[in-house]
C-alpha positions as CSV (number, residue, x, y, z in Angstrom):
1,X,171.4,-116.4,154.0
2,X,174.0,-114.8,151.4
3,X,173.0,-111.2,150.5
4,X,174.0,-109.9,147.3
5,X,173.3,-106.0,145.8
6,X,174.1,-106.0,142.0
7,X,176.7,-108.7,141.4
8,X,178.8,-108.5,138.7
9,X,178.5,-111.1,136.2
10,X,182.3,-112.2,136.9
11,X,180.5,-113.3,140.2
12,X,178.0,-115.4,139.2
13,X,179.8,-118.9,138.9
14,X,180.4,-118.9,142.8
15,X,177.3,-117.6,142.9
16,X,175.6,-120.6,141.1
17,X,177.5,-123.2,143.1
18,X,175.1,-126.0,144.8
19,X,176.0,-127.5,148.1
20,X,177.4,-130.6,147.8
21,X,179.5,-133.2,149.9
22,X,183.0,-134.8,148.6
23,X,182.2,-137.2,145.4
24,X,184.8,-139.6,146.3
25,X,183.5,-139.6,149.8
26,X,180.2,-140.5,148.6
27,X,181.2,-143.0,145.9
28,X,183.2,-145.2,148.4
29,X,180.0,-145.5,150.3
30,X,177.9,-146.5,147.0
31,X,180.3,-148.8,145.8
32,X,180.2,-150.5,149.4
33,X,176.3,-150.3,149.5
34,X,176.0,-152.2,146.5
35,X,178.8,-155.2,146.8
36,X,176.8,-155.9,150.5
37,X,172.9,-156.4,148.5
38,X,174.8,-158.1,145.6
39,X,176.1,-160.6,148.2
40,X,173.3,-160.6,151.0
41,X,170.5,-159.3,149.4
42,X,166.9,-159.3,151.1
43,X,169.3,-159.5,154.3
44,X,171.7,-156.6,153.5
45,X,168.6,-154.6,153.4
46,X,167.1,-155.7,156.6
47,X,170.1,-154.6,158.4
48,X,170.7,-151.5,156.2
49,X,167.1,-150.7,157.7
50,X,168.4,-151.2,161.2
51,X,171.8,-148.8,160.7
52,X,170.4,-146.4,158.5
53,X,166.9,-145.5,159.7
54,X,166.5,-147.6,163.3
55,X,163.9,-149.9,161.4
56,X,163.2,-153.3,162.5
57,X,162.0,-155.0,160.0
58,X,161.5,-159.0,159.9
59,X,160.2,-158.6,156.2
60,X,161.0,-156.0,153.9
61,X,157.8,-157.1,151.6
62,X,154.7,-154.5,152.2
63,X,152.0,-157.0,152.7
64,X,148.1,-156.9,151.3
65,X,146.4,-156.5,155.2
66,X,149.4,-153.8,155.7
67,X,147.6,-152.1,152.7
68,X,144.4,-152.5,153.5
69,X,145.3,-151.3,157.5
70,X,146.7,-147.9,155.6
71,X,143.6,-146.9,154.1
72,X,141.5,-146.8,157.8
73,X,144.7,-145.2,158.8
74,X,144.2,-142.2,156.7
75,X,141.3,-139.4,156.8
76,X,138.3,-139.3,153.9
77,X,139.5,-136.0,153.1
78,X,142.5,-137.1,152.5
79,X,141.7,-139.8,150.6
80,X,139.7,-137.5,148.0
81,X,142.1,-134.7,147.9
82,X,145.1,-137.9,146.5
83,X,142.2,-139.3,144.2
84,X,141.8,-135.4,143.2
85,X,145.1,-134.9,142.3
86,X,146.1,-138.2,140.5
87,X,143.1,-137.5,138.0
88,X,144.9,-134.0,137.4
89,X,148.1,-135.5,137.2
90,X,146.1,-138.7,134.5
91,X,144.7,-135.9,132.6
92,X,147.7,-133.7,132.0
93,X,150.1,-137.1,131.3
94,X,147.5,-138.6,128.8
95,X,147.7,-135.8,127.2
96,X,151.3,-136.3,126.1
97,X,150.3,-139.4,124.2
98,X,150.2,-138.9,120.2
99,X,149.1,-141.1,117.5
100,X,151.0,-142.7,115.3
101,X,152.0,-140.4,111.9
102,X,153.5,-142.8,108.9
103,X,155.6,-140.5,106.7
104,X,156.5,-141.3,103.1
105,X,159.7,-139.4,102.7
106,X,160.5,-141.0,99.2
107,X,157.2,-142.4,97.1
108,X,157.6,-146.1,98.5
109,X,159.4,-145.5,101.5
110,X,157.3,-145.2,104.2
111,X,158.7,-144.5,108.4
112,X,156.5,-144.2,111.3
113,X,157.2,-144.5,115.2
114,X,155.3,-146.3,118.0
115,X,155.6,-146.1,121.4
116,X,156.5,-149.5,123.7
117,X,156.5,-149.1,127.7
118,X,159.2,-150.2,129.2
119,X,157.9,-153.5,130.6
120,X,159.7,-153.0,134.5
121,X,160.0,-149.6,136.4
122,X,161.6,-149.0,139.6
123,X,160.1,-145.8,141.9
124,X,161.7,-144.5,144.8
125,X,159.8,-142.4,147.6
126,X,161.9,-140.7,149.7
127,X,160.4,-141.3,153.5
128,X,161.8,-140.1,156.6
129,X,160.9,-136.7,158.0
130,X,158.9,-136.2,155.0
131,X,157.5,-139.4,153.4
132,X,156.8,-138.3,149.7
133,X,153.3,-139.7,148.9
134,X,152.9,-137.1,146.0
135,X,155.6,-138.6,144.0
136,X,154.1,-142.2,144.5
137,X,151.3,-140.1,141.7
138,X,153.6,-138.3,139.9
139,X,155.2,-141.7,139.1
140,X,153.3,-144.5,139.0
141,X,150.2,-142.4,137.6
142,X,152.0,-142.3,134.0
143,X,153.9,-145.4,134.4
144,X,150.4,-146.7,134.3
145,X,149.1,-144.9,131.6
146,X,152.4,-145.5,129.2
147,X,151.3,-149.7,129.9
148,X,154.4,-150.5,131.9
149,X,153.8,-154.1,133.3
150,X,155.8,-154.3,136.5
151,X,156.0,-151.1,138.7
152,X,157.8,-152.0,141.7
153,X,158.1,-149.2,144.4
154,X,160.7,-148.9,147.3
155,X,160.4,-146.5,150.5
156,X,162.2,-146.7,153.8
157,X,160.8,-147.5,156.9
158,X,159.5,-146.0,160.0
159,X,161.4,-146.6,163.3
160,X,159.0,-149.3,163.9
161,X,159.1,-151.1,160.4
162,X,156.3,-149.2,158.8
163,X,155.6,-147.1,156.2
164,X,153.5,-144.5,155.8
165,X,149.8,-144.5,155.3
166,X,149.2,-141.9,152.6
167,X,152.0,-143.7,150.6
168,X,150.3,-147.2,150.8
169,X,147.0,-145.9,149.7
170,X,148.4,-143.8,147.0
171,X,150.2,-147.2,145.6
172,X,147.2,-148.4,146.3
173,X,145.1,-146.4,143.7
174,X,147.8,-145.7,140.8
175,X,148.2,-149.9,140.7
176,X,151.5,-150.0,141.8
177,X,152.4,-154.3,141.6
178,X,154.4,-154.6,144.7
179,X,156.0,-152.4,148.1
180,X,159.3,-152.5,149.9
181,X,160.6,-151.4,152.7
182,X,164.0,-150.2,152.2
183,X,165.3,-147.0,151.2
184,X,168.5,-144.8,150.3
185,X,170.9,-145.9,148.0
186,X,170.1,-149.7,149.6
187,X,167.0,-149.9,147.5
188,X,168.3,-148.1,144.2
189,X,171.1,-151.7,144.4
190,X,168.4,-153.3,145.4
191,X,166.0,-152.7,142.3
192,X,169.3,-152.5,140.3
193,X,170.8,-155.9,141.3
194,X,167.4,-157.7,142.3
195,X,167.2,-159.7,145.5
196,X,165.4,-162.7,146.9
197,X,162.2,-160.7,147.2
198,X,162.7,-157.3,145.2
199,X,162.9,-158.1,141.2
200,X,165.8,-156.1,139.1
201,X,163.9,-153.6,136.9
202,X,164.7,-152.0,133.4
203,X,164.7,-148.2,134.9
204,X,164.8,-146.1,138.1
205,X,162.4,-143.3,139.3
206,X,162.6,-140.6,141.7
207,X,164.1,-138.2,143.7
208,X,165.9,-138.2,146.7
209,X,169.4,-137.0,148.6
210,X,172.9,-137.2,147.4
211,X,173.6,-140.7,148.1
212,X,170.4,-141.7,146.5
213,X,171.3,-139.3,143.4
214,X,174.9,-141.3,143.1
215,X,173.3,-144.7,143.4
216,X,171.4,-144.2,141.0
217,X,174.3,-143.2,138.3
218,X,176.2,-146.0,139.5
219,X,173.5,-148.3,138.6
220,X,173.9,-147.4,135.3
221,X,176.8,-149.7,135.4
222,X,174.6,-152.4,135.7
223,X,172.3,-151.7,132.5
224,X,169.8,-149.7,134.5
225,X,168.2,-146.8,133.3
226,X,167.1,-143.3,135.0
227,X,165.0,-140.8,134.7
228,X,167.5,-138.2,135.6
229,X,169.7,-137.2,138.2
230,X,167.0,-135.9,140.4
231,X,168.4,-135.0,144.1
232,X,168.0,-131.8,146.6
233,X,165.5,-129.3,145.9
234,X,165.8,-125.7,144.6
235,X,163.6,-123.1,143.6
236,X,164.7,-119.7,142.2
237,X,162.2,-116.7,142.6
238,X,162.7,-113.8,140.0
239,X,160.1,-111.0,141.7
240,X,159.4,-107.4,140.4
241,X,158.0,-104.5,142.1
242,X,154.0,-106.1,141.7
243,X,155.3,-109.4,143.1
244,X,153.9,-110.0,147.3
245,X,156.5,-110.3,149.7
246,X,154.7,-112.6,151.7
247,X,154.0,-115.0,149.0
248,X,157.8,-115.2,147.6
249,X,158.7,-115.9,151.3
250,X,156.4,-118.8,151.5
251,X,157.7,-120.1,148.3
252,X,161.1,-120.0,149.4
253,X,160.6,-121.5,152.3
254,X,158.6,-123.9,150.9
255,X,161.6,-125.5,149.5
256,X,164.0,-124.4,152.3
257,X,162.4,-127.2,154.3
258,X,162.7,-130.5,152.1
259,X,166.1,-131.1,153.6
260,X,169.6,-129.3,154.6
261,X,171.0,-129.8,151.5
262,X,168.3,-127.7,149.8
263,X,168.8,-124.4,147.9
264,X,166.7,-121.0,147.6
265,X,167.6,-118.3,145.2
266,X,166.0,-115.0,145.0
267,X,166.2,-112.4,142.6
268,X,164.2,-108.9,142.6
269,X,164.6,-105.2,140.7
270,X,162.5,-103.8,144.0
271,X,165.3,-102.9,147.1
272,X,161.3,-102.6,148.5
273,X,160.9,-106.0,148.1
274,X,164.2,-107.4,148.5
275,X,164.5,-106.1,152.0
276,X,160.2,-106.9,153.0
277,X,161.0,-111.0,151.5
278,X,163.9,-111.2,153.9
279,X,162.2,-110.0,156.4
280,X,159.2,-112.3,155.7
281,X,161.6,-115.1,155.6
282,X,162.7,-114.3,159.1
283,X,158.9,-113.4,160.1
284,X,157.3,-117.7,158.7
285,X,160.7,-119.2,159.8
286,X,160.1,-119.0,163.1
287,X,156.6,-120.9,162.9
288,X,157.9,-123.8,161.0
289,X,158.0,-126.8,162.6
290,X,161.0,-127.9,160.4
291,X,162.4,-124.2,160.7
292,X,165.7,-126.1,161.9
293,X,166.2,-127.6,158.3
294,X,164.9,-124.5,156.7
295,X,167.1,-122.8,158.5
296,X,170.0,-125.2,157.8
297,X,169.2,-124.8,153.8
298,X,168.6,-121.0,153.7
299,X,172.9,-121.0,155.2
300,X,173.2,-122.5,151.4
301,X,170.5,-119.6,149.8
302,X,171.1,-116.7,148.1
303,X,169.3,-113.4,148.0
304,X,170.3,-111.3,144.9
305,X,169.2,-107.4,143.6
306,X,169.4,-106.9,139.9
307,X,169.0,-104.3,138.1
308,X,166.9,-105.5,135.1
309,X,164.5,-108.5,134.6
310,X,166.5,-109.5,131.5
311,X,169.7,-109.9,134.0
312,X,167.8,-112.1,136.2
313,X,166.7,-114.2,133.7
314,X,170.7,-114.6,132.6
315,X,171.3,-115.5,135.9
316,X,168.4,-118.2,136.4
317,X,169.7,-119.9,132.4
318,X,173.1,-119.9,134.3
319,X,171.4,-121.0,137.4
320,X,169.3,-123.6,135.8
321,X,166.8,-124.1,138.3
322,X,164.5,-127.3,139.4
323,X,161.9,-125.0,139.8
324,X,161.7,-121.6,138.6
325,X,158.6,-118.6,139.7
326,X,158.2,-115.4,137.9
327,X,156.8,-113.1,140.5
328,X,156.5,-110.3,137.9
329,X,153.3,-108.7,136.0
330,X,154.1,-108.8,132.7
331,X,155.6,-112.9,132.8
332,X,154.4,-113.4,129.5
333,X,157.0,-111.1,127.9
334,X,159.3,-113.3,129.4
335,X,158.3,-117.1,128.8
336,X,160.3,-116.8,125.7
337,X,163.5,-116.3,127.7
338,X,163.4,-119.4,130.1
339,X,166.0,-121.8,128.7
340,X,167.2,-123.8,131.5
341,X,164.1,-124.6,134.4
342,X,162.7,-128.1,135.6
343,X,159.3,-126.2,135.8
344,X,157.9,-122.9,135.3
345,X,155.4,-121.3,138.0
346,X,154.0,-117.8,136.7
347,X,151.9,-114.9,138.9
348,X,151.5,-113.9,142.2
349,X,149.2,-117.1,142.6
350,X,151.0,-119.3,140.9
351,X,153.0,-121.2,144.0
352,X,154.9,-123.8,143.3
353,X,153.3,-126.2,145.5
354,X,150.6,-126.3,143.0
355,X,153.3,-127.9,141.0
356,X,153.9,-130.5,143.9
357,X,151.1,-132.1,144.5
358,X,147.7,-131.2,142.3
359,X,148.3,-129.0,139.4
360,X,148.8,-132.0,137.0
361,X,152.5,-131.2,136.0
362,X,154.9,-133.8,137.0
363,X,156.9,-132.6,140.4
364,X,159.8,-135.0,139.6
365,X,162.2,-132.8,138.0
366,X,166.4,-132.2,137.5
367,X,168.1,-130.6,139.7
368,X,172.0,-129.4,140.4
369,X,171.8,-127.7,137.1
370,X,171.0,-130.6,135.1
371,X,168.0,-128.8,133.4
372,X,170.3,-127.6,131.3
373,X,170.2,-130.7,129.0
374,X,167.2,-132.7,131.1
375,X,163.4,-132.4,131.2
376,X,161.5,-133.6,133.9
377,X,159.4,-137.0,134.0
378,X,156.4,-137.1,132.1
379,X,154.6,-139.8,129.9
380,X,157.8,-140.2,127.7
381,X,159.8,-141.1,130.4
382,X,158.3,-144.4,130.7
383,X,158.3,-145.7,127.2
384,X,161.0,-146.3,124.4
385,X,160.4,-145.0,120.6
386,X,160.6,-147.8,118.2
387,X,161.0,-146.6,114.5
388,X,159.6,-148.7,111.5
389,X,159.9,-148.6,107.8
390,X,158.3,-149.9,104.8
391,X,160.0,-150.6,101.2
392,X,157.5,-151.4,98.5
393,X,159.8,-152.9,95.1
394,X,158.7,-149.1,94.0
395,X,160.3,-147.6,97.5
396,X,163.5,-149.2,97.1
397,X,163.8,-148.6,93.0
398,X,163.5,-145.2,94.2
399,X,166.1,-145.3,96.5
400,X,168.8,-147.7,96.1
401,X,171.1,-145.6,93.8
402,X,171.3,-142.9,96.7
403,X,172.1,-145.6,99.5
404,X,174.5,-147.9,97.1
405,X,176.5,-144.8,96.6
406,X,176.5,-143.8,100.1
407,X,177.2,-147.5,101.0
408,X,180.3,-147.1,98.4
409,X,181.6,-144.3,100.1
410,X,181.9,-145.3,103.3
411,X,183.6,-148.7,101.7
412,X,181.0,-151.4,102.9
413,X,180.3,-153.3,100.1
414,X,178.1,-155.6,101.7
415,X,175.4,-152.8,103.0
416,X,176.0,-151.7,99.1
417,X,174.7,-155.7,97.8
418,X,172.0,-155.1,100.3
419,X,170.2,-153.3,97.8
420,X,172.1,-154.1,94.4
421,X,171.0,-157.7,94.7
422,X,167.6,-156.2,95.3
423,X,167.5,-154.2,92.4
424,X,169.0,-156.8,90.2
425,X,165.9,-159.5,91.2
């Protein structure tokens, strides 16, 4: 980990800086990802399964008995605490939904907007070393509740062509329509492009590593939406001298162990608690049992002292955070400040693994500093705004004379007869 005691701020841009591999060097391998399932499709995948994650698979379609085998795969326990957290995560989405308001901005003219789901939506899990069940909820739960028809979802395999249980069940129970097994930047091209078996969808969920993060702005070229460019996490931890050691070592780590591309960044006024969270950090790291790729992530991390709350909060707007915990008493002085953050966390008690999997607030969320000008996924994400209008023979008398003269203006004539020839009847 980088140590830091009262940077300057002609510091912070290096400071700020994510980890990140070549760009050219990963869109080589995009570009060559994509041709191969545009030409072989359902086959390219098989044997991306085979190079990429040691999977043989015959089929790459998640079939109903494969379900069905999931669910006596997985514990009761676990069973209620997913069906606990999707209604959290239902509650807080629906929420989001708001009726329709028709506005008469000129007597005559009325404008209203309504809400249309976007009819096919692609979700990607990340598997692996940590197969993402929670996002299979944090997607498909208001992908559901927006009305989108067809929610396809796509998550690699296990060395022996499987996926994991808690992600087949929690398909399962947020209606998910169908399940692949293929994942990386393979199955962004896949759900981009469409193959024999795997339908080409209108727009791309979910996280995932940088290859997966550049797929999934190349398929853009291809008329496919996203939600956001969503790859490694990050968390940054602004503590004062109330916040618990122990706690903003847990969070850190927390993150630290999604992957080796990861980031951690923590800030405190306290040289107390600076120095007792980096020793806490050394204390829990050594009982992980993926303290390897914490370890590997906290080589990218950044410990900073500050002198003032206010500078920290600079920083972390500079920073723009995925995720962002104010370890400090008197956080509500400070809301007002946060610019830039995927998500807010706030209090001692407030870790953000609440965030992840149960709170109700959506865990998929921009990252490499794009919170700057993205929000995270919520029920918006999955629908398009349509706008309407009304003109009664009152609305446009009304009117006309301000949009023939604009019309004039601009010199189009023909927008301009629109409405003379309207007027004139």
């Amino acid at each position: 980990m980088k140590i830091y005691r009262y940077p300057t701020k002609d510091t912070w841009a290096d400071l700020i800086e994510r980890p990140v591999l070549k760009q050219e060097e990963i869109s080589g391998i995009i570009k060559e990802i994509f041709q191969e399932v545009a030409k072989n499709g359902d086959r390219a995948l098989i044997e991306f399964n085979k190079r990429f994650d040691k999977a043989e698979t015959g089929s790459i379609a998640v079939t109903p008995s494969e379900i069905e085998e999931a669910e006596n795969r997985i514990s009761d326990d676990l069973k209620q605490a997913i069906r606990e957290a999707r209604e959290n995560i239902a509650q807080f989405h629906a929420a989001q939904d708001q009726e329709i308001r028709k506005i008469e901005t000129t007597r005559g003219v009325v404008c209203w907007r309504e809400n249309r789901a976007v009819e096919k939506v692609g979700i990607y899990i990340p598997g692996g070393t940590a197969p993402l069940f929670s996002t299979v909820l944090m997607l498909a739960v208001p992908a559901n509740l927006a009305g989108c028809k067809e929610i396809i979802l796509c998550t690699p395999p296990d060395k022996n062509g499987k996926i994991n249980p808690a992600i087949l069940y929690a398909a399962k129970i947020c209606g998910v329509s169908r399940i692949f097994k293929t994942g990386g930047a393979q199955a962004i091209a896949a759900m981009s492009l469409g193959t024999e078996s795997i339908p080409e969808v209108y727009k791309i969920f979910g996280p995932g590593n940088q290859f997966v993060v550049a797929a999934k702005e190349y398929a853009q070229r291809f008329g496919v939406a996203i939600d956001m460019p969503a790859g490694p996490s990050e968390v940054l931890v602004i503590a004062d001298e109330n916040a618990v050691p122990e706690f903003c070592a847990a969070d850190l780590l927390s993150q630290a162990e999604h992957g080796n591309d990861s980031q951690v960044i923590f800030i405190t006024t306290d040289l107390e608690v600076f120095n007792e969270t980096i020793e806490a950090v050394d204390r829990q790291l050594k009982d992980l049992p993926r303290n390897e790729m914490a370890s590997k992530s906290l080589e990218n991390s950044s410990f900073i002292l500050t002198d003032t709350i206010d500078a920290a909060m600079e920083f972390s707007n500079l920073y723009a955070p995925e995720h962002l915990i104010l370890a400090i008493e008197n956080f509500d002085q400070y809301t007002a400040q946060v610019r830039n953050a995927g998500s807010v966390f706030l209090g001692n008690y407030s870790c953000e693994s609440a965030g992840d999997y149960a709170s109700g607030t959506n865990h998929t969320l921009p990252t490499n500093g794009f919170a700057k000008n993205y929000s995270g996924v919520s029920l918006d994400s999955f629908v398009k705004k349509i706008t309407f209008q009304h003109l009664s023979r009152e609305g446009l008398q009304n009117l006309g004379k301000t949009i023939e003269l604009m019309a004039e203006a601009e010199g189009l004539f023909a927008h301009k007869n629109a409405v003379s020839i309207r007027l004139r009847s």
